[in-house]
C-alpha positions as CSV (number, residue, x, y, z in Angstrom):
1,X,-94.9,-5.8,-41.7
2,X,-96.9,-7.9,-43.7
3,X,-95.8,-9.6,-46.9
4,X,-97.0,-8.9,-50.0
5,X,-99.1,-12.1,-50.3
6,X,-100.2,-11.3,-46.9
7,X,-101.5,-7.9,-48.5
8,X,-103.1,-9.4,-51.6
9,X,-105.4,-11.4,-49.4
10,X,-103.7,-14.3,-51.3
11,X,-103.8,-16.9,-48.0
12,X,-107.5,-17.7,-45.8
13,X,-105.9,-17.3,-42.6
14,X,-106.0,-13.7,-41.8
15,X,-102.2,-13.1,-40.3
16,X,-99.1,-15.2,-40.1
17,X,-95.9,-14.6,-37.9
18,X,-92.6,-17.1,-36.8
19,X,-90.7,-16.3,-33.9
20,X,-87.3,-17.1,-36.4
21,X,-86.0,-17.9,-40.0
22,X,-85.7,-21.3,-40.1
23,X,-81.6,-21.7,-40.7
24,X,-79.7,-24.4,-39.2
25,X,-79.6,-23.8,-35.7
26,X,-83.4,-23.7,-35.4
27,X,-83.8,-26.5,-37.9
28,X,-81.7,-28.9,-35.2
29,X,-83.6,-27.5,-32.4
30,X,-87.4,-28.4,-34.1
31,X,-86.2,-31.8,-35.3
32,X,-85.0,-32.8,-31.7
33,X,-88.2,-31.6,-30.7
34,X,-90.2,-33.3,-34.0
35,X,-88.4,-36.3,-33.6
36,X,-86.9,-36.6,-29.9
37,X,-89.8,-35.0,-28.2
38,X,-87.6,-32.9,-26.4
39,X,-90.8,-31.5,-23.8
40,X,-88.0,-28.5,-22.6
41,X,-87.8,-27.0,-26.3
42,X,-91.4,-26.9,-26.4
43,X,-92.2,-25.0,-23.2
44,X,-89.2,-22.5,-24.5
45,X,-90.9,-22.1,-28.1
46,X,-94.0,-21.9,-26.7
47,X,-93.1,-19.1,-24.6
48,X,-92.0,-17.0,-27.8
49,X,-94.8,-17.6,-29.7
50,X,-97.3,-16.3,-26.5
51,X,-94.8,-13.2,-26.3
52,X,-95.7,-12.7,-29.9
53,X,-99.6,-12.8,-29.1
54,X,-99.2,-10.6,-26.3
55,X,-97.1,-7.7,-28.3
56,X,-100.1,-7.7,-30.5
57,X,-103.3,-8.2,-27.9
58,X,-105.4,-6.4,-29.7
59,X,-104.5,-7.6,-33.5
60,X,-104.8,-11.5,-32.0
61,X,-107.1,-11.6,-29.6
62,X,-108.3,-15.1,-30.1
63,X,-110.7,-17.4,-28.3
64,X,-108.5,-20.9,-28.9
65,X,-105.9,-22.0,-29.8
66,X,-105.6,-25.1,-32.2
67,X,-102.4,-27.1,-33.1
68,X,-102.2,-27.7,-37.0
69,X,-103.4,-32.0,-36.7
70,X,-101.4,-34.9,-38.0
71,X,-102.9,-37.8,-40.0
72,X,-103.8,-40.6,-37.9
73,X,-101.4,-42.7,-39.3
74,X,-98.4,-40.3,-38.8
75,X,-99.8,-39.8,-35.3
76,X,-100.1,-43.2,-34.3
77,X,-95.9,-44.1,-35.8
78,X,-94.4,-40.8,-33.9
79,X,-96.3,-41.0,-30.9
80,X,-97.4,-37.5,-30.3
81,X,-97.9,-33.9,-32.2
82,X,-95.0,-31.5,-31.9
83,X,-97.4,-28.7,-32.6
84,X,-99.4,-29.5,-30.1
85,X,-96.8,-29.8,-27.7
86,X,-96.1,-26.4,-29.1
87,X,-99.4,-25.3,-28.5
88,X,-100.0,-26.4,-24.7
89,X,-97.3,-23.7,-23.3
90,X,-98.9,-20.9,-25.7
91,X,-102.6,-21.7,-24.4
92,X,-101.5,-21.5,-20.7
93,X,-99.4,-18.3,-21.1
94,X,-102.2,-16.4,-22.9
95,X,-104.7,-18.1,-20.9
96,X,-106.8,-19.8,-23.7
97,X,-108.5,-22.9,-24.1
98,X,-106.7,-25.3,-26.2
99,X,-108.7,-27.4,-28.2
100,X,-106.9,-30.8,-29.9
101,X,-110.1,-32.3,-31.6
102,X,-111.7,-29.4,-33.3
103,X,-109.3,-30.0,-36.6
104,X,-107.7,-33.3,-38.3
105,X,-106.2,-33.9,-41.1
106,X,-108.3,-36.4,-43.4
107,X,-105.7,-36.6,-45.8
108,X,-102.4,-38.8,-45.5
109,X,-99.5,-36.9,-46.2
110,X,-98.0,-38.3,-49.7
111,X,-95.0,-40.9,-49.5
112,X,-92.4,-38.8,-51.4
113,X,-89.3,-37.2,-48.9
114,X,-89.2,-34.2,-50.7
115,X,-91.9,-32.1,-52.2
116,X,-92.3,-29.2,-54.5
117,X,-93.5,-26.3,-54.4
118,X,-96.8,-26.9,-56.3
119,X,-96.7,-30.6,-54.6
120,X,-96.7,-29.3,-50.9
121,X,-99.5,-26.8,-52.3
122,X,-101.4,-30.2,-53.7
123,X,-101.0,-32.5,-50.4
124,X,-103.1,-30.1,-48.1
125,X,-105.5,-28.7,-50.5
126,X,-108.9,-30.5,-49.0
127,X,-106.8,-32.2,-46.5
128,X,-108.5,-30.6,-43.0
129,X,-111.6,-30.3,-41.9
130,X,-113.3,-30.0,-39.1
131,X,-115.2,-32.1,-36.5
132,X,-118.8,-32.5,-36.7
133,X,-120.5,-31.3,-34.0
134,X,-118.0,-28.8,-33.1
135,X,-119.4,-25.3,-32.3
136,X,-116.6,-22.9,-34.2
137,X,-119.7,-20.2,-35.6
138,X,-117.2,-16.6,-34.8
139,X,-114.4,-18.0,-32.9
140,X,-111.1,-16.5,-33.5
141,X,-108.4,-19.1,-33.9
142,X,-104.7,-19.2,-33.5
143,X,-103.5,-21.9,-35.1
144,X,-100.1,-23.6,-34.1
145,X,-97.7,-25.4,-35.7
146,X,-93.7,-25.5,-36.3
147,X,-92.8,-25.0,-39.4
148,X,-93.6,-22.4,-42.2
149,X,-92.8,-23.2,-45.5
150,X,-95.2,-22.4,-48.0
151,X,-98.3,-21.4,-46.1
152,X,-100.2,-23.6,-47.5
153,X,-100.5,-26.0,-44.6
154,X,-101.8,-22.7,-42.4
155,X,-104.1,-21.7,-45.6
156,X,-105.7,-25.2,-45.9
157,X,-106.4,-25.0,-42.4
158,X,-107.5,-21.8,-42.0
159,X,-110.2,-22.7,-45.2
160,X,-111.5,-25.1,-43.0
161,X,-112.0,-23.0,-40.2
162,X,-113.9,-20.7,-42.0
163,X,-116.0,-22.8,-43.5
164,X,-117.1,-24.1,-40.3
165,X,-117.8,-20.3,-38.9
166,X,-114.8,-18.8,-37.5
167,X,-114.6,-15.5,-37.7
168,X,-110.8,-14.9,-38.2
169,X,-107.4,-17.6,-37.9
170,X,-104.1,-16.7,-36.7
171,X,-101.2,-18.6,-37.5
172,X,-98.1,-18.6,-35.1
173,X,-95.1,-21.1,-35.8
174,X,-91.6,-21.9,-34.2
175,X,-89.3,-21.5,-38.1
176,X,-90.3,-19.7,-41.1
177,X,-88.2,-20.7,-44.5
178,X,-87.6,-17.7,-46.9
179,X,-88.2,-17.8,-50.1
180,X,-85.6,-19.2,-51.9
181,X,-83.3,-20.0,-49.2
182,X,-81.0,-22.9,-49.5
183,X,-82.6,-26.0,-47.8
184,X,-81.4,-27.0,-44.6
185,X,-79.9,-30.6,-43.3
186,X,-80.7,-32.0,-40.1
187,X,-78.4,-33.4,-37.8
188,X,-76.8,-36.1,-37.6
189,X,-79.2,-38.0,-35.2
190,X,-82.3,-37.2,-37.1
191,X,-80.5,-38.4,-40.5
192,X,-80.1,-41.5,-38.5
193,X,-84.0,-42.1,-38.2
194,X,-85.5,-43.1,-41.4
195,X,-88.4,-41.1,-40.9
196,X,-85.9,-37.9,-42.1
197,X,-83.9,-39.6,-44.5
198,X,-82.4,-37.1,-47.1
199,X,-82.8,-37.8,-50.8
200,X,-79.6,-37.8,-53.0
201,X,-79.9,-34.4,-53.3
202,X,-79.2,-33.6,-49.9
203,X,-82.7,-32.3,-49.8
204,X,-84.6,-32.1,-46.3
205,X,-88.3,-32.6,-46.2
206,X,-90.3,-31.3,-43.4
């Protein structure tokens, strides 16, 4: 079922699903794999999202799949993409070219821990585009990533993609956070790396 934002044609991507709510359990499991770069939890999420994609072959049928970039910078201090390591299993299992380069993220994320609402909205607007050069006229796109929160990560993305051609975007993550739900600490490991500290309001920002 689609949400009603969804049916208001309120988000540039075209549909949006998560394999799970994004509560605790799953919140410990994407930061190991976020922060640890636990390679075993991304083979397993992956595998969930392609299962999604196949139950609905005909609603998704895509030509590539692209994870949602990090900034250069945040690239270079983690050491890898978890949505691209996400995005690898998915491509195989569907049987799609994956494609790392066609989107980046021009825009540094801001410094604060913890963003709003209306800030999160703020920090991607503008902040993807694509590659020069890269041929994206009509390609359908499934776009990766790990977290949901917003949307407006998958929109600002998705805007552009579509400016550069492509004919419709998918978005698949591993969590989706409802609306209003309580936020969610990490564990104890992750608290440990200051990279995810919380603020003093116990607050965790993805």
């Amino acid at each position: 079922m689609r949400c009603r934002l969804c049916r208001g044609e309120f988000y540039a991507f075209d549909r949006a699903r998560s394999f799970a709510v994004y509560d605790r359990a799953l919140s410990e499991a994407v930061l190991l794999l976020k922060y640890e770069q636990v390679a075993s939890l991304a083979d397993w999420f992956g595998a969930q999202l392609a299962a999604i994609a196949q139950n609905a072959a005909a609603e998704w049928r895509a030509d590539v799949i692209v994870p949602v970039p990090l900034h250069r910078d945040r690239r270079r201090e983690r050491g890898y993409n978890q949505a691209e390591l996400v995005a690898r299993p998915v491509a195989r299992r569907l049987n799609l070219r994956l494609d790392t380069n066609l989107l980046v993220r021009t825009k540094p994320r801001p410094p604060q821990l913890v963003l709003s609402r209306t800030e999160h909205w703020k920090s991607v607007r503008g902040a993807y585009a694509t590659r020069e050069g890269m041929k994206i006229d009509n390609l359908r796109v499934l776009l990766v990533d790990d977290v949901l929160t917003t949307g407006a990560t998958l929109d600002a993305c998705s805007r552009a993609l579509k400016k550069a051609g492509a004919s419709a975007v998918f978005g698949l993550t591993v969590g989706r956070v409802r609306s209003g739900a309580a936020a969610v600490m990490p564990p104890a490991a992750a608290r440990s790396n200051s990279a995810t500290r919380t603020d003093n309001r116990g607050i965790y920002s993805l």
